[in-house]
C-alpha positions in Angstrom: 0.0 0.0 0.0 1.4 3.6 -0.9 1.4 6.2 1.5 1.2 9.7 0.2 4.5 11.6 2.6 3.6 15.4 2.3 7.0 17.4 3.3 6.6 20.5 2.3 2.8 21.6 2.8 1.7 23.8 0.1 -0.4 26.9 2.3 -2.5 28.9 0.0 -4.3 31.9 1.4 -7.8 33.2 -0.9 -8.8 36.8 0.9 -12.1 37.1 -0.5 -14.2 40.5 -1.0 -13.2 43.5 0.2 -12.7 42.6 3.5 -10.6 39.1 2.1 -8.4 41.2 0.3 -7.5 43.9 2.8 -6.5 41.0 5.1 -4.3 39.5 2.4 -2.5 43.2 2.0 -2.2 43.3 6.0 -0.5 39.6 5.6 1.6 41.1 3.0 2.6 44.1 4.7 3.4 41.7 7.9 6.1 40.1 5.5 4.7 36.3 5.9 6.0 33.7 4.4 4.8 30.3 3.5 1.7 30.5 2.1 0.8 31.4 -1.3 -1.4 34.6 -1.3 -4.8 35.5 -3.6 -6.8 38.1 -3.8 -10.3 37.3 -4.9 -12.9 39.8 -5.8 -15.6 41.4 -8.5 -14.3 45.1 -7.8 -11.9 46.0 -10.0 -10.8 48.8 -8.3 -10.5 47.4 -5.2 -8.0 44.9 -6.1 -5.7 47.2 -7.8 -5.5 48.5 -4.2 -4.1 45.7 -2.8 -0.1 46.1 -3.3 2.4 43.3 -3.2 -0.2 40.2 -4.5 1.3 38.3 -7.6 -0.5 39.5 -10.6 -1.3 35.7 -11.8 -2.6 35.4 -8.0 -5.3 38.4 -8.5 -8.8 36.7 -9.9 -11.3 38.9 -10.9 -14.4 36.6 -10.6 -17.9 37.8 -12.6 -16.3 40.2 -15.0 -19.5 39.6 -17.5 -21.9 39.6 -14.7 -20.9 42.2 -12.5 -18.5 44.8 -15.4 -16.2 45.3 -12.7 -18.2 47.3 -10.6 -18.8 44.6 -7.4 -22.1 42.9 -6.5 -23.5 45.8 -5.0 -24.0 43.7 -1.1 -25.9 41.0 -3.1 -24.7 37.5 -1.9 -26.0 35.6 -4.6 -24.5 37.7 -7.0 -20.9 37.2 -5.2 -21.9 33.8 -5.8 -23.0 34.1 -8.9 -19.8 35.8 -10.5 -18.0 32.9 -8.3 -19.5 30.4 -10.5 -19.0 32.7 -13.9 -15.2 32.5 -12.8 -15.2 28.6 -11.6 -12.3 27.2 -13.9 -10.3 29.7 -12.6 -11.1 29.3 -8.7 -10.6 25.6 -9.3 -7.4 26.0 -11.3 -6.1 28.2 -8.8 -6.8 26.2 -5.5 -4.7 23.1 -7.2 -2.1 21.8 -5.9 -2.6 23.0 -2.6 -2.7 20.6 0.6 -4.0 23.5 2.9 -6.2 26.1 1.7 -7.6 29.2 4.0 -10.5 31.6 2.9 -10.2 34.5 4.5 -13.3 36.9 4.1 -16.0 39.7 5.7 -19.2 38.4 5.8 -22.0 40.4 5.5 -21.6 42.2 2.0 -21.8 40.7 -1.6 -18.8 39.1 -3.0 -17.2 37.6 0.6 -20.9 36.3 1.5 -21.7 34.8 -1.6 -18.2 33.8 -3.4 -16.4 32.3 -0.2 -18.5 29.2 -0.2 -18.0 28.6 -3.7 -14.3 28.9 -3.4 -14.4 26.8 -0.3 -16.5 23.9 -2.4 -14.0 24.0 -5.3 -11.3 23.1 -2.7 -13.3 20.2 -1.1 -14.1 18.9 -4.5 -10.1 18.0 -4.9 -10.0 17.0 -1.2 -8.3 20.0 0.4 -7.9 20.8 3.9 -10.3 24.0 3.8 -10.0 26.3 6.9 -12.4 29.6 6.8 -11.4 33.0 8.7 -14.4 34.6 8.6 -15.5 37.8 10.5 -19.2 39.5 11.3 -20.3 43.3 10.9 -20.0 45.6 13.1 -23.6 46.6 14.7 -23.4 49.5 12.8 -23.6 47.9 9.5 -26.9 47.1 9.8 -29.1 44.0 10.8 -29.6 42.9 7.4 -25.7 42.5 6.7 -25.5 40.4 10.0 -28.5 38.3 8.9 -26.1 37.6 5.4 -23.3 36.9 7.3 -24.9 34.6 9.9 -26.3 33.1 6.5 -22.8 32.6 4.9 -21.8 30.8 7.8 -24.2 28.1 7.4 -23.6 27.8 3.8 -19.3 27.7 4.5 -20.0 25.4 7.4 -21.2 22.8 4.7 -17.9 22.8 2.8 -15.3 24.1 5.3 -13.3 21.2 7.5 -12.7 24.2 10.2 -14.4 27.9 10.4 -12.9 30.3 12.2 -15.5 33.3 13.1 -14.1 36.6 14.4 -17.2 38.8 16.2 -15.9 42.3 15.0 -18.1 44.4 16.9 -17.1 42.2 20.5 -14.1 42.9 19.1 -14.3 46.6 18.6 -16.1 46.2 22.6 -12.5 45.5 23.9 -10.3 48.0 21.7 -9.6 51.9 23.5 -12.8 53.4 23.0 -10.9 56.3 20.9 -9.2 54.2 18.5 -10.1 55.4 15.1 -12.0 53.7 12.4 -8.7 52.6 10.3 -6.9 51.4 13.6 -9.9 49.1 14.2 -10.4 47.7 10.8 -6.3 46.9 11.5 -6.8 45.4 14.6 -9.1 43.2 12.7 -6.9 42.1 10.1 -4.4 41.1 12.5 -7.1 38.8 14.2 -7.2 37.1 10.3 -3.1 37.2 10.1 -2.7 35.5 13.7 -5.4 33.0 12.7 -3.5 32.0 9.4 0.1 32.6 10.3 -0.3 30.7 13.3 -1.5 27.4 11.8 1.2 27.8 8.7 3.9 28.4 11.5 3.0 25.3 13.5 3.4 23.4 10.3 6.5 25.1 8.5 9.0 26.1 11.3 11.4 23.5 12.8 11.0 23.0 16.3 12.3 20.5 19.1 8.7 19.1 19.0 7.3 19.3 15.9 3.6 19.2 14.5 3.1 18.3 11.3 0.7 18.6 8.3 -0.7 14.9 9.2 -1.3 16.8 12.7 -2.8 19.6 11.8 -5.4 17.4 9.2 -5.9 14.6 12.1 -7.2 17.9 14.8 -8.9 20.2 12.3 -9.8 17.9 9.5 -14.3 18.2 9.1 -14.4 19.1 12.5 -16.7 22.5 12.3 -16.0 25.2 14.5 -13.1 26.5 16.0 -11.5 29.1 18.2 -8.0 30.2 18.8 -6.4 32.1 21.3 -2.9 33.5 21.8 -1.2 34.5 25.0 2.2 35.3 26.3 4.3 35.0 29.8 7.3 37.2 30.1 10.2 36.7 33.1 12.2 33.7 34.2 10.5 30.5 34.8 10.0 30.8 38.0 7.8 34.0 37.6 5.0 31.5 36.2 5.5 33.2 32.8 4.2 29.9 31.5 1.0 29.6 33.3 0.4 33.4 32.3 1.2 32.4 28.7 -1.8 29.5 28.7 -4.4 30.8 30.5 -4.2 33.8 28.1 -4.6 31.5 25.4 -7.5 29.9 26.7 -9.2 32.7 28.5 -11.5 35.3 26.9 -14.8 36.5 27.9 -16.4 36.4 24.6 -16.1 32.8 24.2 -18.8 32.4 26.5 -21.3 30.7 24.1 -18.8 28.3 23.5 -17.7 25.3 25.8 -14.1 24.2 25.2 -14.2 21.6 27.6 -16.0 19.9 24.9 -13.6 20.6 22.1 -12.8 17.6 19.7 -9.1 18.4 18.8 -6.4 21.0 20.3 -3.3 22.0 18.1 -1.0 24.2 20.9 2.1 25.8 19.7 5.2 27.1 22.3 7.6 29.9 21.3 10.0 30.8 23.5 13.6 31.7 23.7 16.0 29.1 24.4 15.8 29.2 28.3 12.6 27.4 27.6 12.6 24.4 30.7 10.4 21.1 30.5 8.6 21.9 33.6 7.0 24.4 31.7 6.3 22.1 29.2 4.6 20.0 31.9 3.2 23.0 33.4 1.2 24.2 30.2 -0.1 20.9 29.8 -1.3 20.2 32.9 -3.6 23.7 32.4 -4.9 22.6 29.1 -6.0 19.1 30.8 -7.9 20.9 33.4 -10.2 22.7 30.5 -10.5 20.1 28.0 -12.3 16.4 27.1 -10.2 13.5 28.4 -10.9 12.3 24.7 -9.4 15.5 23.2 -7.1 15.3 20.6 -4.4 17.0 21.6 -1.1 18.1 19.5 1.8 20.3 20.7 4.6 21.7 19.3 7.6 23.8 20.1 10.0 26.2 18.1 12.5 28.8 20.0 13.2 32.2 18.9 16.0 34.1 19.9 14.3 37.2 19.8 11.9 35.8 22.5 14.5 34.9 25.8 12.6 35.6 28.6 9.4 35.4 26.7 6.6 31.8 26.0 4.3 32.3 23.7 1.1 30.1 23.5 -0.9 29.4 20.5 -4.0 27.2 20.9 -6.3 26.1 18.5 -9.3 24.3 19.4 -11.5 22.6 17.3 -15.3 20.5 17.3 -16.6 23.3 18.9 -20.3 23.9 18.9 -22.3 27.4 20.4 -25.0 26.8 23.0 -27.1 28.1 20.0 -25.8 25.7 17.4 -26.9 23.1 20.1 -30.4 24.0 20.2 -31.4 25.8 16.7 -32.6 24.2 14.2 -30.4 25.1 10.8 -31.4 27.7 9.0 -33.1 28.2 5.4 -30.6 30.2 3.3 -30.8 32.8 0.6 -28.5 31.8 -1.5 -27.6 28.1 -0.7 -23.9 27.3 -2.7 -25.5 23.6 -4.3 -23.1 21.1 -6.4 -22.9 22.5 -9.8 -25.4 19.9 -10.8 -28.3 21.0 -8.9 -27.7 24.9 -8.5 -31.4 27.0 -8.3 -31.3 30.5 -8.5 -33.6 31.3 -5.9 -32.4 34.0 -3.8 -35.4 35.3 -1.9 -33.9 36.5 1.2 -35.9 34.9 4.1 -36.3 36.7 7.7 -33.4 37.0 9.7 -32.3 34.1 11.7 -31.1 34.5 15.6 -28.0 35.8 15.8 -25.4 33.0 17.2 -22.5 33.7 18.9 -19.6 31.7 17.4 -17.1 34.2 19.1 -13.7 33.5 19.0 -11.5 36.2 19.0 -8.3 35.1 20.3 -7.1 36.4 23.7 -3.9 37.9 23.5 -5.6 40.9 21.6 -8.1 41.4 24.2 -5.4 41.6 26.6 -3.1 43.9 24.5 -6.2 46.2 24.5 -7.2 46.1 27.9 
């Protein structure tokens, strides 16, 4: 029997919409590496605004359909012009053993086009991971009611989906930070989400986790949540226990129950004063809050810019909301079908309760506090 050994991962990134493709020029702009980047969207102008994306990586999707000019906060024509641009969404996701969709939900093209891109990758068996964020109250409750929409519809061909809340978000940012700073602070929520699976996979460590790792904990295993947290002093100022229960604590996962997660991936940076008892130590703490049946992988890598420093990444995944638990699912506008059995009816139907798959990872609610 042949077994398929996958080395080098190949990480491709698809930032989707305007919101997708200002996180993929924050990504850029952070000077990642590893992943191949695309921008995806039906605004012409707004992808010429994203600087430093490979010009055979920038698809235009639904130039007939749309003329350039975006689909106007329609998801099902986002989805439509998806499907216009299909030999090109599928001939970009080839090859890939990861792939991330990164979009806002809420408007046109990330609503309706993400799913679409996320279904050509499951079709070729991909590892699909979606990092995904809701409006901002302001926006309206009809754009939430599309987002909570695209959610369902991504949740059907996503292995893991990764759902930032941007206005709890915005709830624990300085209540004078300006517009652009919070739309950044955003957009480094995406970038910690996808750099920090891509690192645990790429960079060399003492303890290593691996691709077959990352596909065994987040591999069709619905929701997620990730959290980041640091310790800094020696190690006998508990700078590990700081580090984890940063990671795992954050007041707007309180919908979710992580005790109940399927699958952790935990990754430790630290300089190389790193001791084992801290090893033992952040263990021992993610014991105490998860499933005895948990899946759990853990990896190290030191950096010599972090002595004096652990920082803990953790990934859980198999999550479900209290809501998810107890709703029924949802009837959705603009349901992404197989290509055989598409309909074209969009009717949007009443707004469905708002669920609260928060997971906005810690260490930025600290930073802000």
């Amino acid at each position: 029997m042949e077994h398929n050994i996958i080395e080098n991962p190949v990480i491709k990134v698809f930032g989707v919409g305007g919101g997708g493709t200002n996180a993929i020029g924050h990504i850029i702009k952070r000077e990642f590496e590893g992943a191949e980047l695309y921008c995806v969207n039906t605004d012409a102008q707004s992808l010429r605004s994203v600087s430093g994306c490979l010009p055979d990586h920038v698809i235009h999707i639904g130039k007939e359909l749309t003329q350039g000019l975006g689909a106007g906060s329609k998801p099902e024509v986002g989805r439509e012009a998806a499907e216009e641009s299909i030999m090109e969404i599928s001939e970009a996701v080839k090859g890939a053993d990861i792939i991330f969709v990164a979009a806002g939900l809420g408007g046109g093209t990330g609503t309706g086009a993400a799913p679409v891109i996320a279904r050509a990758a499951k079709e070729q068996g991909i590892l699909t991971v979606a990092v995904v964020t809701k409006p901002f109250s302001f926006e309206g409750n009809q754009r939430m009611s599309y987002a909570l929409q695209g959610i369902d519809e991504l949740k059907q061909f996503v292995d893991s989906i990764v759902v930032i809340p941007n206005q709890k978000l915005l709830e624990k940012l300085d209540n004078s930070i300006s517009l652009l700073h919070a739309f950044d602070a955003v957009n480094e929520v995406l970038y910690t989400a996808v750099s920090g699976i891509s690192d645990l996979i790429l960079k060399d460590g003492m303890i290593n986790v691996d691709f077959a790792d990352v596909k065994t904990v987040m591999g069709s295993k619905g929701l997620a949540i990730m959290g980041q947290g640091q310790g800094i002093g020696e190690a006998e100022d508990d700078r590990a226990i700081q580090a984890v229960l940063q990671a795992t604590t954050c007041p707007l996962l309180d919908d979710i129950d992580i005790s109940n997660a399927e699958g952790l991936i935990v990754s430790i940076v630290s300089g190389m004063d790193l001791q084992l008892e801290e090893l033992n130590i952040i263990g021992a703490e993610l014991r105490k809050i998860t499933s005895e049946n948990a899946t759990i992988k853990v990896g190290n890598s030191f950096d010599l810019d972090m002595q004096k420093k652990i920082e803990v990444t953790v990934i859980a995944t198999g999550l479900k909301s209290k809501s998810d638990e107890v709703k029924s699912k949802p009837e959705s506008p603009f349901r992404v079908e197989s290509r055989k059995s598409q309909s074209n009816d969009f009717t949007p139907k009443s707004q469905p309760k708002q669920e609260s798959a928060s997971s906005v990872p810690a260490f930025l609610t600290k930073k802000s506090a």
